[in-house]
N, C-alpha and C positions, 0 to 999 in steps of 0.2 A: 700597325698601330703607331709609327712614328708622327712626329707634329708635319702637318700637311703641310703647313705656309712658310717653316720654318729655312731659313737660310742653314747651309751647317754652324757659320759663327757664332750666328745669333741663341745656338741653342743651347741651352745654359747646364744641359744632362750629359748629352754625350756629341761628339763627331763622327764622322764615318767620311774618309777620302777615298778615295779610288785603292789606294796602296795600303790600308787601314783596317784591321775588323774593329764591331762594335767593342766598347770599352765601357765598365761598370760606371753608374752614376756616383762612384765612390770616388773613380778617380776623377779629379778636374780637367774642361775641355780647356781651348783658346779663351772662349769667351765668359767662363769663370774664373780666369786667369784675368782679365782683362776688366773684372766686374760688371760684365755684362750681363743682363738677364735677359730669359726666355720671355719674350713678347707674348703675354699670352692674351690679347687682343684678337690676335691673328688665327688664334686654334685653341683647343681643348686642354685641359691638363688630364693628364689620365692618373689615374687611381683605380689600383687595385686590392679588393678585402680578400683573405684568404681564410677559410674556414677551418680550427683547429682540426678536425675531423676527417680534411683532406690530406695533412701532412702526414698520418703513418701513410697514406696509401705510396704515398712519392718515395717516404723511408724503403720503406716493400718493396717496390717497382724497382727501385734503384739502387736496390742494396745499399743502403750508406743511414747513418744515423738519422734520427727526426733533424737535430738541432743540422747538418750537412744538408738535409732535403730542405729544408726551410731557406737557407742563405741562398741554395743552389738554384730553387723556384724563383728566389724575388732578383736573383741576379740574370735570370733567361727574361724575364717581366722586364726589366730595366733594361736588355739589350733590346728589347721589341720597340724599347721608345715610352715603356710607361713610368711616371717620373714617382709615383709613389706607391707602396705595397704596406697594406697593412693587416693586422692581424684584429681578427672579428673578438679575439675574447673581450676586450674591453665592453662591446655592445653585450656579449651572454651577460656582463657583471650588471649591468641596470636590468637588463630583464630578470635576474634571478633574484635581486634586492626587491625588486618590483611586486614579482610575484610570491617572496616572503609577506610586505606588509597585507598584501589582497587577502592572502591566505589567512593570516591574522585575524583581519577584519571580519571575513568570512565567518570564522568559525565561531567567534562571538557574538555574531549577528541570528547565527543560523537558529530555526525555534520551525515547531510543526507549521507555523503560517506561513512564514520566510524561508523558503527552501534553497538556503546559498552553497551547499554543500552537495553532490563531493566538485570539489574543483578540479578542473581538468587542465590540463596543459594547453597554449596556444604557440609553442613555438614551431611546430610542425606542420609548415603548410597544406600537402598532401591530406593530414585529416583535418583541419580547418575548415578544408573547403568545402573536402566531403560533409560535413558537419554544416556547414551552411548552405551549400547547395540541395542537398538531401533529409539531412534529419531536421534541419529547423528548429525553432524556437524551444522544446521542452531541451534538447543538448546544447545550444549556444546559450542559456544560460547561464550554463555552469561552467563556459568557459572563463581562463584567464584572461583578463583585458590588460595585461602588460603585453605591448610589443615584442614579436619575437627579434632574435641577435640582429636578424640580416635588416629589418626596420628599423632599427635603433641605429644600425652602421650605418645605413643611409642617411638618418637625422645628423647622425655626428660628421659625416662627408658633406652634406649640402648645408648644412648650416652651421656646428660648431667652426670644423678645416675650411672650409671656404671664407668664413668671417676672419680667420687666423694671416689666410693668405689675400685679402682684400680682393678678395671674387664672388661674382656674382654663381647661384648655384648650376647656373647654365653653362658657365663656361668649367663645368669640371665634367667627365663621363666617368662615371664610378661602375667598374667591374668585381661581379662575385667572383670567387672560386667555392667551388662548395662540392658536398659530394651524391647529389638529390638533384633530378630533375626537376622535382616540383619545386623547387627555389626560382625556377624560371616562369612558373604560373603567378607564383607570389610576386614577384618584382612586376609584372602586369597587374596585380589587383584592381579590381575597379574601388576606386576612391582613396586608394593608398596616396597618393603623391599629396603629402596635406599642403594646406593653403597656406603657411608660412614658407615656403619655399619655392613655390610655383614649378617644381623639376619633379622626374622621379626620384626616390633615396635612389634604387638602381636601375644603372642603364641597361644593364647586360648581365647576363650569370655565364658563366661556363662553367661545366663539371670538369672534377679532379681529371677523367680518365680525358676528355676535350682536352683539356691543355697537354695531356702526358701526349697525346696522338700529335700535338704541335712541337713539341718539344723533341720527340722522334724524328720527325719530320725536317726537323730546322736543322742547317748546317752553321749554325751562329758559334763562335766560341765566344764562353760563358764566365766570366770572373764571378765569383761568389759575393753577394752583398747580404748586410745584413737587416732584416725587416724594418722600415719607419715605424714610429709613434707618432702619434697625434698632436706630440711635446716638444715644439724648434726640433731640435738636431740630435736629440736621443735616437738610439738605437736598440731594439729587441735584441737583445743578446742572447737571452733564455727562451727556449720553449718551455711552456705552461700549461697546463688544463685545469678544466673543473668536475668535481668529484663527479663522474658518470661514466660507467663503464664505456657505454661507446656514443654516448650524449654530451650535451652540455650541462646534464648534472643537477638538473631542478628539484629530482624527488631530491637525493641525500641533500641538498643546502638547504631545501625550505623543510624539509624537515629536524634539520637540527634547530633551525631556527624556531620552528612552533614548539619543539622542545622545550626549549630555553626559555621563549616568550610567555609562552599559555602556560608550563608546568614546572619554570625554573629545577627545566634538567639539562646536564649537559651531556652531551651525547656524541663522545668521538667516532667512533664504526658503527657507520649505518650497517646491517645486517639483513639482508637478503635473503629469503625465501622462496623456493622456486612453489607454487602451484600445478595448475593445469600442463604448464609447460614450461622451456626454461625461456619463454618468453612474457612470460607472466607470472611475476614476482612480486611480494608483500614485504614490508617492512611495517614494526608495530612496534608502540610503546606504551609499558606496563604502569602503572602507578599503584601502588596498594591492590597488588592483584588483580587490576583492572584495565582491559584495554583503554587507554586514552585515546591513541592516534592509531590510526587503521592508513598504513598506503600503499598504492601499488603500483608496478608499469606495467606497462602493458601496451606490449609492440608486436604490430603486425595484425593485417584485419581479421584476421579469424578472433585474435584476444578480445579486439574492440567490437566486433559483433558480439561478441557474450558480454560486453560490459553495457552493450547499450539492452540488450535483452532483456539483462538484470537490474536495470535504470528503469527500464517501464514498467517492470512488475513490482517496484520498490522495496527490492530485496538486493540491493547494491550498495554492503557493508563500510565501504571505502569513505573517507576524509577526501583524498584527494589522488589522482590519478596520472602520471606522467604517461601521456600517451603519445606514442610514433607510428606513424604509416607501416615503416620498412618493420620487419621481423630481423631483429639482431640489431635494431637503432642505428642511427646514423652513421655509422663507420659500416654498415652493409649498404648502404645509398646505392641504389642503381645506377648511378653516376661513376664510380670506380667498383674494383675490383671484380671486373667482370671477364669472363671465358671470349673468345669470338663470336660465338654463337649463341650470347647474353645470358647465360647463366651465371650464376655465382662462382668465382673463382675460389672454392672453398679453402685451399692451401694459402694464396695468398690473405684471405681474410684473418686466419689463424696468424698468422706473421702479424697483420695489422696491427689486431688485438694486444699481442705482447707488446708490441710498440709501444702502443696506443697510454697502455696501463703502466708502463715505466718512465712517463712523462711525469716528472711532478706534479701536486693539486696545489690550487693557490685560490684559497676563499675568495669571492668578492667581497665580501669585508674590508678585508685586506688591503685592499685597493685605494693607493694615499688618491694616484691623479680621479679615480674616479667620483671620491670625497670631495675636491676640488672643482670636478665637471658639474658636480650637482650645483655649488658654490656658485661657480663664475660662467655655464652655461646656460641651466636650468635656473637659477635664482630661490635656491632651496630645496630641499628633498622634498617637500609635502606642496608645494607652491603651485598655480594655476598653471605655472610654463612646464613644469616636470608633467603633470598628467597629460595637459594636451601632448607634449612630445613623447614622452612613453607610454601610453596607455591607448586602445582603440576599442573600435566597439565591432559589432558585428552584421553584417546582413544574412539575415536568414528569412526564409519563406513561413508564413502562417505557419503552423500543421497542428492538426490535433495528434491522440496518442499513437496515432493508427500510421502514424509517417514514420516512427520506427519496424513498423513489419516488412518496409523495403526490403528483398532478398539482398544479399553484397553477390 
């Protein structure tokens, strides 16, 4: 992964002599000593996003804290030669802001002629596709058309950081970390690379347990760095997440939010009800004795074959539905915490978890830079740049009702 054309002087990250191992992009080479910059003319900047979701698995793997796994990852990334490592929550925070106001909208709109309701999640590639490639038009309606994290990271890579660093979005190769194979079908999407940018958002994905198998592998010593921002020369000091047990959080944020919006209530613990199974859970809110808001997740395809069941026979109770592929969401990603013989590593996943849920939550509200991103990248929250960059639509095939009786 090192810059191909680069001389070692010229390189403005790190050196490596004969007599020398790699050295973090924390310490300075000759030729930042000397105010020299990396040409990047000549080669790629590399950029790496790392998915909240990946970092207990590395905590796990590697025995050592999240916030130790975290500096530990982006300093083995910056020995390989990748000059920046960044963390995906900031894209979860527009998509979860995003798909607060949808939901809004939605529900207001919703009347027996206008069937906008229930809303389903779109940040989960894996059922997206399934969902367009197979069910078609009655289920891609009801999906979210906010950008999932890993789309939004890529806008913010090829277009916000590239404008920052006066590059073209060619000359950057943006890598995932993620803990989901299908994050690699998505960064191929057809028609994903929009025409503001002429690049893909990503070039490459690698899952959590790929890089831990390189990581093993590599005889590099590793100085600790701490994760970039998007912001000059700050530094992630903190690891953070968003209220979701092993997600990025969309049912509990948009639900506090329709709380608050639609029934001026505030609503600190979401509360969780297991159903069918303890992968399919409701969350509900009362007003005068009365259910207002009905939600639920509902992860892993057997849930979402009962939900689409109960969609076609129009007895599918739910507002709005956080839906994931994997059973156990995101932090079970086929991508990490697997056996050799690709099963689930159930021990380790149980570690995850604790991990996982002793990370602090941090609203996207919250979020001063990304109040600012809207400001000075977007050009407004509600603005014609914000939708086209956040918001996409869907291809799905004709189908009448009879394209839900597909067997899974």
């Amino acid at each position: 992964m090192k810059c191909e054309h680069c001389t070692r002087k010229e390189c403005s990250k790190k050196t490596k002599t004969d007599d020398q191992e790699n050295v973090s992009a924390d310490a300075p080479s000759p030729a930042q000593e000397n105010g020299e910059k990396c040409d990047t003319s000549k080669h790629k900047v590399l950029v790496v996003s790392v998915c909240p979701q990946s970092l207990p698995y590395f905590a796990a793997k590697f025995n050592v804290s999240v916030t130790d796994a975290s500096r530990r990852l982006c300093g083995f990334l910056k020995s390989l030669g990748v000059h920046y490592v960044f963390d995906t929550r900031i894209a979860a925070d527009f998509s979860i802001l995003e798909s607060q106001k949808e939901f809004v909208r939605r529900y207001r709109q919703h009347s027996e002629e206008e069937r906008t309701l229930p809303m389903l999640t779109s940040a989960c590639p894996g059922w997206v596709r399934y969902a367009e490639r197979v069910l078609g038009r009655p289920v891609t309606a009801h999906l979210c058309t906010a950008k999932s994290p890993q789309q939004v990271m890529g806008s913010l890579v090829k277009d916000y950081f590239a404008r920052q660093q006066n590059l073209s979005p060619e000359k950057i190769f943006h890598v995932i970390v993620a803990p989901c194979y299908d994050k690699k079908l998505e960064a191929l999407q057809e028609g994903f690379p929009p025409a503001l940018y002429g690049s893909r958002g990503a070039d490459c994905v690698l899952t959590s347990g790929e890089i831990a198998q390189i990581m093993e592998q590599g005889d590099l010593s590793v100085k600790d760095a701490a994760v970039d921002t998007l912001f000059g020369d700050l530094k992630e000091d903190k690891v953070m997440r968003h209220d979701g047990a092993s997600s990025d959080g969309h049912l509990a944020h948009i639900f506090r939010h329709a709380a608050k919006e639609l029934f001026n209530e505030d609503v600190e613990e979401v509360t969780y009800r297991a159903l069918r199974n303890k992968d399919f859970q409701e969350v509900t809110l009362e007003k005068n004795g009365e259910v207002v808001l009905r939600f639920a997740a509902a992860y892993g395809f057997r849930n979402i074959q009962n939900m689409i069941l109960k969609l076609k026979k129009g007895k599918f109770p739910y507002h709005f539905v956080e839906v994931l592929a994997c059973a156990g969401g995101c932090l079970n990603g086929r991508g990490q915490a697997q056996t050799p013989d690709g099963h689930a590593d159930k021990a380790l996943l149980r570690q995850m978890e604790g991990i996982y849920a002793d990370i602090p939550v941090r609203r996207p509200e919250s979020s001063a830079h990304v109040q600012e991103l809207y400001q000075e990248w977007l050009e407004g929250i509600n603005s014609p740049k914000a939708r086209e960059v956040l918001h996409t639509t869907y291809q799905s095939q004709e189908r009448g009702a009879h394209g839900l009786d597909i067997k899974w």
